[in-house]
C-alpha positions in Angstrom: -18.8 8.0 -8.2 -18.6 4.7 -6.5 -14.9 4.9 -7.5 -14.5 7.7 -5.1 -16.4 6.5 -2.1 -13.8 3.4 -2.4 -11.5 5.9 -2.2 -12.6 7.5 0.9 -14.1 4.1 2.2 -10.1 2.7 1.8 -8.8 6.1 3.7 -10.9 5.3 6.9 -10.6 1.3 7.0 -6.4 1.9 6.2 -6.8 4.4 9.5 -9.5 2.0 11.6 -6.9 -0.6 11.1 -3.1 0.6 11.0 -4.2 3.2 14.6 -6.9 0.8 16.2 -4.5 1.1 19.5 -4.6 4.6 19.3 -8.5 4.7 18.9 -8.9 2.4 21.9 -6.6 4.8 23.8 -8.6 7.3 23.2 -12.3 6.0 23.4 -11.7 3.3 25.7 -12.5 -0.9 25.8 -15.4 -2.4 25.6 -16.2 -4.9 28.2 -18.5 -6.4 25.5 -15.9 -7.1 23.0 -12.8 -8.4 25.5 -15.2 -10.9 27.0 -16.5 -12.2 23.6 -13.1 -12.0 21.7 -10.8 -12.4 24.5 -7.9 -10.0 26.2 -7.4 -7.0 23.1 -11.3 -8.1 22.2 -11.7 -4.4 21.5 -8.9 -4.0 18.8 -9.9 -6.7 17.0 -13.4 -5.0 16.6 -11.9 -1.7 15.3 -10.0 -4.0 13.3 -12.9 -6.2 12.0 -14.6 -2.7 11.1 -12.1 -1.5 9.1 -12.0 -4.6 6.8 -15.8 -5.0 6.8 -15.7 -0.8 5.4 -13.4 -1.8 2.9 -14.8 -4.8 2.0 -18.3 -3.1 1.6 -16.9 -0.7 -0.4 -15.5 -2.9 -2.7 -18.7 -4.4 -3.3 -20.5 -1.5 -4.1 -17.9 -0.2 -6.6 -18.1 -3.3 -8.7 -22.1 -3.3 -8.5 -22.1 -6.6 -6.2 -23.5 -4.6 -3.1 -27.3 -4.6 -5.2 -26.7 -8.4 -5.7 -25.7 -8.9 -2.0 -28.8 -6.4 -1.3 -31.5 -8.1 -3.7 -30.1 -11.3 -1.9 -31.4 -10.0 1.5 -34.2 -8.7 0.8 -35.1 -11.8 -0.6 -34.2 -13.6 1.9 -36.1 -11.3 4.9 -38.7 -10.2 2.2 -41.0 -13.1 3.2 -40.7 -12.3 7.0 -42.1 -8.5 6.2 -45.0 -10.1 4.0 -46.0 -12.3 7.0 -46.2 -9.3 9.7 -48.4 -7.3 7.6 
């Protein structure tokens, strides 16, 4: 099944990618994003979240996501213990 949602996963970050003009066309720039990556800021951000989809769903179809995930909750799992 994970097979699959690398599929799908690869479908969306091909289309985040290949038509991020298009998207900011159509949603508009983020004054955020142009003044902390520069002039086209907002492309590279659709951009950035494509490859971060796809490189997520990688992960998770060759089982490293639970390593990456066991990683972080170690990592953050003494912060929680202290709050409580």
């Amino acid at each position: 099944m994970n097979w699959v949602y690398l599929i799908i996963s690869s479908g969306i970050a091909y289309g985040l990618i290949v038509y991020s003009r298009q998207i900011v066309n159509m949603v508009g720039r983020s004054s955020w994003f142009e003044h902390k990556l520069g002039p086209g800021g907002t492309q590279t951000a659709w951009k950035l979240l494509g490859f971060l989809i796809f490189f997520l769903a990688l992960l998770n179809a060759t089982g490293s996501l639970k390593c990456v995930n066991e990683f972080i909750q170690g990592f953050f799992g003494p912060m929680r213990d202290s709050m409580s």
